[in-house]
PyMOL CGO cylinders between C-alpha atoms (Angstrom):
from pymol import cmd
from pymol.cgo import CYLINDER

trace = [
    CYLINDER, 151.05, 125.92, 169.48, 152.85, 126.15, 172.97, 0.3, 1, 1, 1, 1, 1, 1,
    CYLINDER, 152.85, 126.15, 172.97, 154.59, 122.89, 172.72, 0.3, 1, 1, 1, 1, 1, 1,
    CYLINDER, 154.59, 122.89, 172.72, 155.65, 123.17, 169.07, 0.3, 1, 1, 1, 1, 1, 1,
    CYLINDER, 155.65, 123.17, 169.07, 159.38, 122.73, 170.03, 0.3, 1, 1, 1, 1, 1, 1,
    CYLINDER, 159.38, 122.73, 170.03, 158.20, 118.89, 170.78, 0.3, 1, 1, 1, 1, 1, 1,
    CYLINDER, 158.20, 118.89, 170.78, 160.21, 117.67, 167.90, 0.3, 1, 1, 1, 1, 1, 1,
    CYLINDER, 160.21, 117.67, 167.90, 163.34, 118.85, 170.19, 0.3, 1, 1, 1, 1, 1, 1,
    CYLINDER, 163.34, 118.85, 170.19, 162.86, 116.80, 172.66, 0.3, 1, 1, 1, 1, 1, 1,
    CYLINDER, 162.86, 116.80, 172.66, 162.93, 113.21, 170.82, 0.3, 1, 1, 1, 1, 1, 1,
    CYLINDER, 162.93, 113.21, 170.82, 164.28, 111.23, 174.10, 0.3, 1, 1, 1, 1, 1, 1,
    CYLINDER, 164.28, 111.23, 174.10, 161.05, 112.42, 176.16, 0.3, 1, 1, 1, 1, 1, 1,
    CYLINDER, 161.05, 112.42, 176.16, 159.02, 109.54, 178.10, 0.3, 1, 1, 1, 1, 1, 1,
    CYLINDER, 159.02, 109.54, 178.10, 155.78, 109.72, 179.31, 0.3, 1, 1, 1, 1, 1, 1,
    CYLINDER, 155.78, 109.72, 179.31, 156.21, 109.51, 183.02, 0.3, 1, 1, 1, 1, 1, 1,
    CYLINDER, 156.21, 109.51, 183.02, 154.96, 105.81, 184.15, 0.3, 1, 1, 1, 1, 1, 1,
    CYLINDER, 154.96, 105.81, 184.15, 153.59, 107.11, 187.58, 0.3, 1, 1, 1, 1, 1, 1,
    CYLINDER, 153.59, 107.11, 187.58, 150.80, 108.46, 184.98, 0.3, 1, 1, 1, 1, 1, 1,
    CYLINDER, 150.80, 108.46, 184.98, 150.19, 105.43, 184.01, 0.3, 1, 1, 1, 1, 1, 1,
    CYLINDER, 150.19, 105.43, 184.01, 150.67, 103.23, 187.61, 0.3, 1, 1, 1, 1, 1, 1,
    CYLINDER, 150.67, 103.23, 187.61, 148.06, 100.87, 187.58, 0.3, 1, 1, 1, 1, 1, 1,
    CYLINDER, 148.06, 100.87, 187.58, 149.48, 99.20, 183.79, 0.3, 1, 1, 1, 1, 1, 1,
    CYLINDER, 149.48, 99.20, 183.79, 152.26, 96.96, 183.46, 0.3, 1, 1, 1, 1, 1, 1,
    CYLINDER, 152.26, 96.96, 183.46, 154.16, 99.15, 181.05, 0.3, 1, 1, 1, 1, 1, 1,
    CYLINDER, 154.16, 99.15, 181.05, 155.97, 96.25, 179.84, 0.3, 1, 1, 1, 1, 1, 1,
    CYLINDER, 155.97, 96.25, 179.84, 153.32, 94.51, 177.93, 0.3, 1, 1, 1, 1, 1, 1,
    CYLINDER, 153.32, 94.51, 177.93, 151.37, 98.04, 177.65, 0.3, 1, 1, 1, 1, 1, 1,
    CYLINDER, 151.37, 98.04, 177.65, 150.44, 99.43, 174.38, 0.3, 1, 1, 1, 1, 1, 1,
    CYLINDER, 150.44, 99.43, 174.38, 150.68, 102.70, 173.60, 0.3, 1, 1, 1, 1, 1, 1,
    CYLINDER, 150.68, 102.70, 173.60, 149.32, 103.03, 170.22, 0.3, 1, 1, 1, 1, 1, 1,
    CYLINDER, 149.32, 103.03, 170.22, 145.73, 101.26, 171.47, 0.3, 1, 1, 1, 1, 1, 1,
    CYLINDER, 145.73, 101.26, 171.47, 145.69, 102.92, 175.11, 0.3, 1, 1, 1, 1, 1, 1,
    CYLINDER, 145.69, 102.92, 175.11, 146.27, 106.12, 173.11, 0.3, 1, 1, 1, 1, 1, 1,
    CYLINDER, 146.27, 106.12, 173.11, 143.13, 108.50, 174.88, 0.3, 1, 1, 1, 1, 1, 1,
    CYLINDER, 143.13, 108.50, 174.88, 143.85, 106.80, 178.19, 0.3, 1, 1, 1, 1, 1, 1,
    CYLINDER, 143.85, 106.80, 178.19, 148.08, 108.22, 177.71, 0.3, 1, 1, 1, 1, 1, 1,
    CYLINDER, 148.08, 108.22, 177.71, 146.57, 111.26, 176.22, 0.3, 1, 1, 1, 1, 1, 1,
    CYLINDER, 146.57, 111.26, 176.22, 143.96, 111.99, 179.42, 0.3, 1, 1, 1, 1, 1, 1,
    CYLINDER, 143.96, 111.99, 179.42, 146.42, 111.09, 181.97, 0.3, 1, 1, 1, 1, 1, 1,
    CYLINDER, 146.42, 111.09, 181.97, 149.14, 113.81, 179.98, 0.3, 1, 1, 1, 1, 1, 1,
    CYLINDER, 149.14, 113.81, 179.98, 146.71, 116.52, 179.64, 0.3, 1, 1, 1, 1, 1, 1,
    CYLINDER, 146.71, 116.52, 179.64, 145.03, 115.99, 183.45, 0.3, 1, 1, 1, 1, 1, 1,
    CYLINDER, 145.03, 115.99, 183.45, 148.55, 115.66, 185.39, 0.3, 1, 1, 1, 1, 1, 1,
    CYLINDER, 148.55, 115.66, 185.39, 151.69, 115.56, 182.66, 0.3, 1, 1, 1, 1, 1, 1,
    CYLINDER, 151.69, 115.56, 182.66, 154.65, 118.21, 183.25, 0.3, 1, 1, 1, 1, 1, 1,
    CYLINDER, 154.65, 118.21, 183.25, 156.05, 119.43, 180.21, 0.3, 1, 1, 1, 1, 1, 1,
    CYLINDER, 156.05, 119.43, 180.21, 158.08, 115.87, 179.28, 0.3, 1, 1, 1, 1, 1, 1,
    CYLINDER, 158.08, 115.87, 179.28, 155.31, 114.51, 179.33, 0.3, 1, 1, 1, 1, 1, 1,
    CYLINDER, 155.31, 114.51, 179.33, 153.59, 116.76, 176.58, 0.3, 1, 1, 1, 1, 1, 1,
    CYLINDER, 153.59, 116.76, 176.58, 156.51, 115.90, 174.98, 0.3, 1, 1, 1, 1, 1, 1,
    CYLINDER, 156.51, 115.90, 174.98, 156.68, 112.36, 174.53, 0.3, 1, 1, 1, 1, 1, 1,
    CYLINDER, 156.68, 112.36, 174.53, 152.89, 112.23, 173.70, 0.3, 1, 1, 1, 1, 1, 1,
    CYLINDER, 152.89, 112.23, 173.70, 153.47, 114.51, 170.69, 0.3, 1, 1, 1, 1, 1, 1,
    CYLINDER, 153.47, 114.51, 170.69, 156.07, 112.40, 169.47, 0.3, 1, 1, 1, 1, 1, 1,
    CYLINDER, 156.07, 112.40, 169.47, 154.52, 109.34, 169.68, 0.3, 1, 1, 1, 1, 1, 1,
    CYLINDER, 154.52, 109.34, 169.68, 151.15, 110.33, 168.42, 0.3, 1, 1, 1, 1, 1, 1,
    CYLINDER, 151.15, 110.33, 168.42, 152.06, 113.65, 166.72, 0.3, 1, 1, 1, 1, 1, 1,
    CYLINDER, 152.06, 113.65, 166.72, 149.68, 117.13, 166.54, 0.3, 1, 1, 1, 1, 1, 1,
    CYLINDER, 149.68, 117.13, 166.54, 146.71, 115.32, 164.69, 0.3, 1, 1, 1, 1, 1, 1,
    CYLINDER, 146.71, 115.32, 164.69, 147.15, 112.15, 166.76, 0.3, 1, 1, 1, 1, 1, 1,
    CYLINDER, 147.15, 112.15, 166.76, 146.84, 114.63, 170.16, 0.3, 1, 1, 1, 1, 1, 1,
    CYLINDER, 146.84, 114.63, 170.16, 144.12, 116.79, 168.46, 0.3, 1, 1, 1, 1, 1, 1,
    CYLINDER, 144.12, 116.79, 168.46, 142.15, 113.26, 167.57, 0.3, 1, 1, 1, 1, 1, 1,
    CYLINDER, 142.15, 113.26, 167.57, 142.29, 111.64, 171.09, 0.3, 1, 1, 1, 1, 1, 1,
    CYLINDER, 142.29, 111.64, 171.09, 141.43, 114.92, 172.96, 0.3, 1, 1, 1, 1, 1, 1,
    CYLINDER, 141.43, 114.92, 172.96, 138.24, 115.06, 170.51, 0.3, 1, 1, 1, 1, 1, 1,
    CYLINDER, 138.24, 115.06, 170.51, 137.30, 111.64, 171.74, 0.3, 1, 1, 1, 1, 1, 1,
    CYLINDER, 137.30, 111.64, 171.74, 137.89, 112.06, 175.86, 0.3, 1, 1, 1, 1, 1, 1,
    CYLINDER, 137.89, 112.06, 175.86, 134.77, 111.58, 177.23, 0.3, 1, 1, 1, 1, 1, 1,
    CYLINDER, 134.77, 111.58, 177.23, 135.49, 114.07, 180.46, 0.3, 1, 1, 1, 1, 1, 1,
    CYLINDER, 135.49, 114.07, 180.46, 137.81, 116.95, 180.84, 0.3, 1, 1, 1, 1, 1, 1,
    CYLINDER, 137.81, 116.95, 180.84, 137.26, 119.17, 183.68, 0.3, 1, 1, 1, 1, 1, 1,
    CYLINDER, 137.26, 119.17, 183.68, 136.85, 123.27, 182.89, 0.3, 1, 1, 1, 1, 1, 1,
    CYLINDER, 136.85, 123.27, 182.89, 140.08, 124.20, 183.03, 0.3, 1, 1, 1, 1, 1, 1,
    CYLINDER, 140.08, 124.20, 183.03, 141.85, 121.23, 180.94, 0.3, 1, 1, 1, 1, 1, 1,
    CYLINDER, 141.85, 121.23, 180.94, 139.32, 121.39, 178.59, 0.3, 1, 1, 1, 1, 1, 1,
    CYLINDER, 139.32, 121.39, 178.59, 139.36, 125.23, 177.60, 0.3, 1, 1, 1, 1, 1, 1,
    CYLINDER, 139.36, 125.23, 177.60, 143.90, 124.61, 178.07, 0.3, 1, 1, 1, 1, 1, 1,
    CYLINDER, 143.90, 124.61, 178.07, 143.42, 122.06, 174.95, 0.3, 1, 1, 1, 1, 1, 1,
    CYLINDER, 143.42, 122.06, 174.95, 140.73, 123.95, 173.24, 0.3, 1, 1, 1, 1, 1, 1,
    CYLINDER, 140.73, 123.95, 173.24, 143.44, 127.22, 173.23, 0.3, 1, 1, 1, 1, 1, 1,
    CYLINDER, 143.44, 127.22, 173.23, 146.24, 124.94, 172.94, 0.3, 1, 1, 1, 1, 1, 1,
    CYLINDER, 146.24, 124.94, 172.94, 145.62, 122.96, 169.67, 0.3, 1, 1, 1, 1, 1, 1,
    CYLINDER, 145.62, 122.96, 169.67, 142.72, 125.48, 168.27, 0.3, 1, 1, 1, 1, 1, 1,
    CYLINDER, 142.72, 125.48, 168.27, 140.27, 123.21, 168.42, 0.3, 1, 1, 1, 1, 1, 1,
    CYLINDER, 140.27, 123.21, 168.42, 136.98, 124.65, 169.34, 0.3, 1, 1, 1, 1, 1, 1,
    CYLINDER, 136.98, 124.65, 169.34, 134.95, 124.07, 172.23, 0.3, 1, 1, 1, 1, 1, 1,
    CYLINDER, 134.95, 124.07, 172.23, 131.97, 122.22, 170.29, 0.3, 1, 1, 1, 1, 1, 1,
    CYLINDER, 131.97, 122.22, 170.29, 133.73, 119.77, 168.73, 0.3, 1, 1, 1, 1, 1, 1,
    CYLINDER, 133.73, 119.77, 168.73, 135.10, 118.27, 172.21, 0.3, 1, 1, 1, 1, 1, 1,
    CYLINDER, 135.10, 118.27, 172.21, 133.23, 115.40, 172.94, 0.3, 1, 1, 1, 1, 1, 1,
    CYLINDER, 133.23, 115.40, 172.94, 133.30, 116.39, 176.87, 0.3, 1, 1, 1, 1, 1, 1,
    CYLINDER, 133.30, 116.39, 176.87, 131.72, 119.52, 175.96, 0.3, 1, 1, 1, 1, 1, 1,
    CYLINDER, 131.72, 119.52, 175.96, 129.40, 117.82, 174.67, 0.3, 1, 1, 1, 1, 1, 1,
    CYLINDER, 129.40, 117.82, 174.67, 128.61, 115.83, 176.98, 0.3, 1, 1, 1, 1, 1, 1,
    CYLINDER, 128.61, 115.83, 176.98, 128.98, 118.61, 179.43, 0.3, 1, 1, 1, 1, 1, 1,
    CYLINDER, 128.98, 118.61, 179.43, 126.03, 120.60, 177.59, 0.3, 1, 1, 1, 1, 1, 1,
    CYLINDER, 126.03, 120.60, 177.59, 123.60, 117.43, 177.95, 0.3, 1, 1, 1, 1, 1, 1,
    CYLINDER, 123.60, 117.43, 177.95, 123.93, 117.19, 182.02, 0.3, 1, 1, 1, 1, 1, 1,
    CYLINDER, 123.93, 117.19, 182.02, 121.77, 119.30, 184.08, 0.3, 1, 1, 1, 1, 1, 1,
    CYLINDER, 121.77, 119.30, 184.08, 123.10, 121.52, 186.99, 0.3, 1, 1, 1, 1, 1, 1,
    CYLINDER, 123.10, 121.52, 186.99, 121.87, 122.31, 190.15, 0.3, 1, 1, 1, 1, 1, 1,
    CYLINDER, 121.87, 122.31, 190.15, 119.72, 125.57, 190.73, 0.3, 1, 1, 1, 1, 1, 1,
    CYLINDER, 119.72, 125.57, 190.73, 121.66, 126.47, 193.34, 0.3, 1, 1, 1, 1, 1, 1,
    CYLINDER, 121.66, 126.47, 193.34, 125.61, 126.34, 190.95, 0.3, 1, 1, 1, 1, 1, 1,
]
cmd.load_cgo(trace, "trace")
C-alpha cells in the first residue's frame, strides 16, 4: 500500500478546512466516518491520508470507501489500486454501471 508508513505519522490531523461546514468541536469522527473518508480521498494531502488511517485503520478505510456512494474516475480507480480493492465491489461503481450516458460521451 502507498501510505503504509501511516503508523509513522501518529500526530497527523485531518485538515478541518475538509471538513468546514462542521463544528469540529462537537463533531464525531467515528459516526461521520465516510463523510472524513470522502472529503480525504477527494481533496486530502498526504497528512491527511494519514490521520484517517490512524483513526480508522486499513480495514476501517477499505470499509468506508466500499460504502461512498460517488467517486469520480480518477479517485475511484486511485483507491481501487491503492487498497486492492476491486472495481466491482465499490459501491460508486456500481452505481456508476446503472446510469445511462449520453450517445454523444
Amino acid at each position: 500500500m502507498y501510505f503504509d508508513n501511516y503508523k509513522q505519522h501518529p500526530d497527523a490531523q485531518v485538515n478541518p478546512a475538509l471538513l468546514w461546514e462542521y463544528d469540529l468541536s462537537r463533531f464525531d469522527f467515528q459516526q461521520m466516518r465516510n463523510v472524513v473518508v470522502q472529503r480525504v480521498v477527494e481533496r486530502g494531502w498526504p497528512d491527511d491520508w494519514y490521520a484517517a488511517l490512524n483513526l480508522y485503520g486499513e480495514d476501517g478505510m477499505v470499509a468506508a470507501i466500499k460504502e461512498l456512494p460517488y467517486l469520480n474516475d480518477k479517485d475511484m480507480n486511485f483507491v481501487s489500486v491503492i487498497f486492492e480493492i476491486p472495481l466491482p465491489e465499490l459501491k460508486c461503481y456500481e452505481k456508476k454501471q446503472y446510469r445511462q450516458s449520453h450517445w454523444n460521451s
